[in-house]
C-alpha positions in Angstrom: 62.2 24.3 -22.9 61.7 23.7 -19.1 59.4 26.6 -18.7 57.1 25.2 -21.9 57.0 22.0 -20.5 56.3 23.6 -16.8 53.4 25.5 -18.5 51.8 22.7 -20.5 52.2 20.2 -17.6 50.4 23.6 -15.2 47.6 23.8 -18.0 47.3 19.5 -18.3 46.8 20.1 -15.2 44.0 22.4 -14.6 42.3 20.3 -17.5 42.5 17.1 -15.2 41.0 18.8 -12.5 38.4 21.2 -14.0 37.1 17.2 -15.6 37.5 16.0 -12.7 35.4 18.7 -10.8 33.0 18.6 -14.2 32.4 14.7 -13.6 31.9 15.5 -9.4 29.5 18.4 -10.2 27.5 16.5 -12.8 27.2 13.1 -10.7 25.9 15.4 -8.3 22.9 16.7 -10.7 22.4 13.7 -11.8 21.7 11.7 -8.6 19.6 14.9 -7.4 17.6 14.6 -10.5 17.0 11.0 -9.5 15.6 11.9 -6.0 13.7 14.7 -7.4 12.1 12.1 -10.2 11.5 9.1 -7.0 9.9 12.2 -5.3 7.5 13.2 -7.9 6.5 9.2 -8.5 5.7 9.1 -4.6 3.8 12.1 -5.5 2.2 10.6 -8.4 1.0 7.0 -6.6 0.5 8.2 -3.5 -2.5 10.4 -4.6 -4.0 7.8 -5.9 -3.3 5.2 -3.8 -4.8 7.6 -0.9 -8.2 8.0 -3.2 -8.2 4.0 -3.5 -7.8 3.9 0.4 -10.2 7.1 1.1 -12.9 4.6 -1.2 -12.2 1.6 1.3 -13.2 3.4 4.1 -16.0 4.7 2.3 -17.1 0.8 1.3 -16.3 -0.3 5.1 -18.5 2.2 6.6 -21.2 0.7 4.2 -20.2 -2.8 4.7 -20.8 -2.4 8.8 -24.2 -0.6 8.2 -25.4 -3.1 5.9 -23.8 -6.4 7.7 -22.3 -6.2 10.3 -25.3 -4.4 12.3 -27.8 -6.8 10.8 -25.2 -9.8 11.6 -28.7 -12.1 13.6 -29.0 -15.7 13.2 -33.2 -15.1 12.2 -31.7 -12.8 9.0 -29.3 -15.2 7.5 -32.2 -16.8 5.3 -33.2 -13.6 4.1 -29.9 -11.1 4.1 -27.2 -13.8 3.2 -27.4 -12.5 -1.0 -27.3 -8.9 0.5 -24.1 -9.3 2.7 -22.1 -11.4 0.3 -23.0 -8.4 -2.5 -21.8 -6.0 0.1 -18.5 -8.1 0.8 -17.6 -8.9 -2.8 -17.5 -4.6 -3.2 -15.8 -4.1 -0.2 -12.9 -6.8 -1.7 -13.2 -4.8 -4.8 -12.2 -1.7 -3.1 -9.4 -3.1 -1.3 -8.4 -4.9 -4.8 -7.8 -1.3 -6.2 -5.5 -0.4 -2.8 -3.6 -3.9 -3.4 -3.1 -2.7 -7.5 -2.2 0.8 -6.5 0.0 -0.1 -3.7 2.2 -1.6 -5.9 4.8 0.8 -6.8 4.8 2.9 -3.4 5.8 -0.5 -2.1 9.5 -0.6 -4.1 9.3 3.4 -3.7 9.1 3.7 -0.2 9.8 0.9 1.9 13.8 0.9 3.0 14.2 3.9 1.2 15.1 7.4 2.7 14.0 11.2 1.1 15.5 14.4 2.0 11.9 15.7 1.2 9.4 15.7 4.3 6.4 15.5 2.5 7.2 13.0 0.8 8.5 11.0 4.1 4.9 11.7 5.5 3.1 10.3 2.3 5.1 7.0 2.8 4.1 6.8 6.0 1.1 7.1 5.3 1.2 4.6 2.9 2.7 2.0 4.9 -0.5 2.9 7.5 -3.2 3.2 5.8 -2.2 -0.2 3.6 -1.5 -2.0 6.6 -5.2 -1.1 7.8 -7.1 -1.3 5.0 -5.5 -5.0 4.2 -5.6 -6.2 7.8 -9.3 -4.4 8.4 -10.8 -6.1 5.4 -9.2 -9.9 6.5 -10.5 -9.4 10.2 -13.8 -8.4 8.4 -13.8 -11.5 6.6 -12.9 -13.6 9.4 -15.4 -12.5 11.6 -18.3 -13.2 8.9 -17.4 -16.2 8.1 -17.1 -17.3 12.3 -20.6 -16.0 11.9 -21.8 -18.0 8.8 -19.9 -21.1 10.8 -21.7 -20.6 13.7 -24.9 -20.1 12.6 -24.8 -23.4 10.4 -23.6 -25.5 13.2 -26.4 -24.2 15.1 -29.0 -24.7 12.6 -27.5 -26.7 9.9 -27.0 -26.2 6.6 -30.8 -26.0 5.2 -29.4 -23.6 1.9 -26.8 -25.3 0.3 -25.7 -21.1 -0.9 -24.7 -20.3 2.9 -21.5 -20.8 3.3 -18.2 -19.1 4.6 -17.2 -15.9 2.3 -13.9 -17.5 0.5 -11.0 -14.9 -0.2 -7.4 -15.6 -1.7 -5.5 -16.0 1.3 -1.6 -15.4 -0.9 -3.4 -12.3 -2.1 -5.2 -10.9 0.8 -3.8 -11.7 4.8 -2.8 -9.9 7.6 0.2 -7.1 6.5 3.2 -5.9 8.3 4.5 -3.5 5.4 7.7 -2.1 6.9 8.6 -5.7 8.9 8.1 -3.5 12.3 6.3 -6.0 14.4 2.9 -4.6 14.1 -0.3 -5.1 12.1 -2.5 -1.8 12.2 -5.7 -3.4 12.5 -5.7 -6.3 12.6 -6.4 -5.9 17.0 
């Protein structure tokens, strides 16, 4: 009788601890699988997020050939129409980086990834975020000190010049990972 109960309490056992190592071993794939899936999403949003910022640079390249080098007190009469068109695009672009950047942000920031490539498209992210958003409001702000000095100097003869408005609880200078420093915004 003592060897039956000997053996059943051996094979009891080696049930508790082959579930035991079954519930370890399946935790395991489980929070693996969940990495790789938050891998794949950086994947996913960070390619487009990239074309969105790619398109901002694109816009900004136009925006200084069109304003910013024609930025003269004698072409405010004439241009104004022309540079607010231009401006209104160029918030359009960065619009689609705000919308896109959305999930990176809960996908990459305080987070950590085994996966280098993935640690490199968060970093880029964070950068290229940081200076499209902080690019676009310096942009802004130095039109409008433009616009502001120009009507002080001459007055406001056209009551349709005035300062470009934008949102400032949607767009404003960004720190994305809280490390001190605003790419672009010097």
């Amino acid at each position: 009788m003592r060897n039956k109960a000997f053996i059943l309490g051996i094979i009891g056992f080696f049930f508790i601890l082959s579930g035991c190592i079954w519930l370890v071993v399946s935790s395991l794939q489980e929070s693996h699988q969940q990495m790789v899936d938050k891998q794949n999403a950086v994947e996913k949003y960070s390619n487009v997020f990239q074309e969105n910022a790619l398109a901002v640079q694109e816009g900004r390249k136009e925006y200084i050939e069109v304003v910013v080098e024609d930025l003269f007190h004698e072409s405010v009469l004439e241009d104004y129409a022309i540079w607010i068109k231009q401006l209104t695009t160029y918030q359009q672009l960065v619009d689609q980086v705000i919308d896109s950047a959305r999930e990176l942000e809960t996908l990459c920031i305080d987070q950590e990834y085994p996966d280098r490539e993935t640690i490199n498209s968060c970093d880029s992210y964070i950068n290229n975020y940081e200076t499209v958003m902080n690019y676009f409001v310096k942009d802004v702000e130095n039109f409008n000190l433009f616009i502001e000095e120009y009507l002080s100097l001459y007055g406001n003869t056209n009551s349709n010049i005035v300062p470009f408005t934008i949102d400032s609880t949607r767009y404003f200078y960004l720190d994305v990972n809280d490390d001190g420093r605003f790419i672009g915004q010097n």
